[in-house]
C-alpha positions as CSV (number, residue, x, y, z in Angstrom):
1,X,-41.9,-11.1,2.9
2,X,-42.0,-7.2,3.2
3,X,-42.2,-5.5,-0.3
4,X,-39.7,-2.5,-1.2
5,X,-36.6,-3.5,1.5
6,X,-34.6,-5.5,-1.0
7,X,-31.9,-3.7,-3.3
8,X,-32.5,-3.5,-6.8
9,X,-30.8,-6.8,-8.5
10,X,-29.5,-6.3,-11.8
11,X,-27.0,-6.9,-15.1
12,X,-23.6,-5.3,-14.9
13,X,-20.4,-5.4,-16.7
14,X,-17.0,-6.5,-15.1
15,X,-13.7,-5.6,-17.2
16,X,-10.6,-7.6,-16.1
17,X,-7.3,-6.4,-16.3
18,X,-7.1,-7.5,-19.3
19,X,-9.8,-5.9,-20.6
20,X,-11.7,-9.5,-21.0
21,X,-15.2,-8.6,-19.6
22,X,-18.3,-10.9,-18.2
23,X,-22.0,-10.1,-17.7
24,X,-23.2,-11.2,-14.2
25,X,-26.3,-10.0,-12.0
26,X,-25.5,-7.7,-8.7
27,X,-26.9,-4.8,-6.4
28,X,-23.7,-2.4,-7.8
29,X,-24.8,0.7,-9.5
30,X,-27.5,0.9,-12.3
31,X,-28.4,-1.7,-14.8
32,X,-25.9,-1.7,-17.5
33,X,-23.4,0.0,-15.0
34,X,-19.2,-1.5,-15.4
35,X,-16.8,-2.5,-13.0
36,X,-13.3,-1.9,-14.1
37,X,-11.1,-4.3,-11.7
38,X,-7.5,-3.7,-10.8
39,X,-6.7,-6.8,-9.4
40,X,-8.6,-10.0,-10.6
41,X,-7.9,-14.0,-10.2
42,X,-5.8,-13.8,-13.2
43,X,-3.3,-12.0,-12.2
44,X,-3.5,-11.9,-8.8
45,X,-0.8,-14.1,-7.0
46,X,-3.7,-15.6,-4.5
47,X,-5.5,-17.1,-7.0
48,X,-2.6,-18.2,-9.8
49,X,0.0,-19.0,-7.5
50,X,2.8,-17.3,-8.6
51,X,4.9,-15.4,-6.5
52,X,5.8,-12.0,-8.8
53,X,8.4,-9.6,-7.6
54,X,6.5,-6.3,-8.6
55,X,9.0,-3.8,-7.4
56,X,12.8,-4.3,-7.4
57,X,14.1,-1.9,-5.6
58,X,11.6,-2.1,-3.0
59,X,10.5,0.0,0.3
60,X,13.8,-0.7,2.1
61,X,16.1,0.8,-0.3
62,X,13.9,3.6,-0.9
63,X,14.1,4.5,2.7
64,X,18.1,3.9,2.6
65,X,18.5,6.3,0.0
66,X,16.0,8.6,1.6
67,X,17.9,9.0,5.3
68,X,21.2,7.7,4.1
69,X,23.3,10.8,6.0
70,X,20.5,11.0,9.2
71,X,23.1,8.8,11.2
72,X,26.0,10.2,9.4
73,X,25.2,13.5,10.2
74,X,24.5,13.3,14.0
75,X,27.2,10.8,14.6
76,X,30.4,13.1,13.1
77,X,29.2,16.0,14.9
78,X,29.1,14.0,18.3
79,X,32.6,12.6,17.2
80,X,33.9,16.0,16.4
81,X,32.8,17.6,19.7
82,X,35.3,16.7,23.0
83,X,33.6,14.9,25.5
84,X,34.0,17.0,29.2
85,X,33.0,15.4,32.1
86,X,29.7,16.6,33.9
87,X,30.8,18.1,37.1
88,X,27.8,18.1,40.2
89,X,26.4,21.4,39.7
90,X,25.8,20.8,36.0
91,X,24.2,17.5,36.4
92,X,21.5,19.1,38.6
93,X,20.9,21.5,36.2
């Protein structure tokens, strides 16, 4: 086996969400380095299996609220304007 190719294999420090933390052995960082994890298998929904609802008013009514009078807008002012028929000349324009 060739000497000085392998990663250095150490002890780190992983904090949970909770701020529960473990000891284990990996290539991250420097010896004595922590992790600090966001998301971690006891909270996260693929590992417990619960189904949370994180965010109530969600992405759709955000983007309701946010373009609520786009159509509005556009569709009173083609309501509002009389409608003239195209004669030849201005259809080849």
């Amino acid at each position: 086996m060739k000497e000085k190719i392998h990663p250095d294999y150490h002890e780190i420090n992983v904090v949970m969400t909770d701020g529960t933390s473990f000891k284990t052995r990996s290539t991250y960082g420097k010896p004595g380095e922590s992790i600090h994890l966001d998301i971690d298998p006891k909270t996260h929904p693929a590992w417990t299996g619960q189904h949370r609802i994180m965010d109530s008013g969600g992405q759709v009514a955000k983007f309701n609220k946010r373009f609520q009078n786009l159509g509005m807008a556009a569709q009173k002012a083609a309501a509002a304007a009389p409608m003239k028929p195209a004669t030849p000349a201005e259809a080849k324009k």
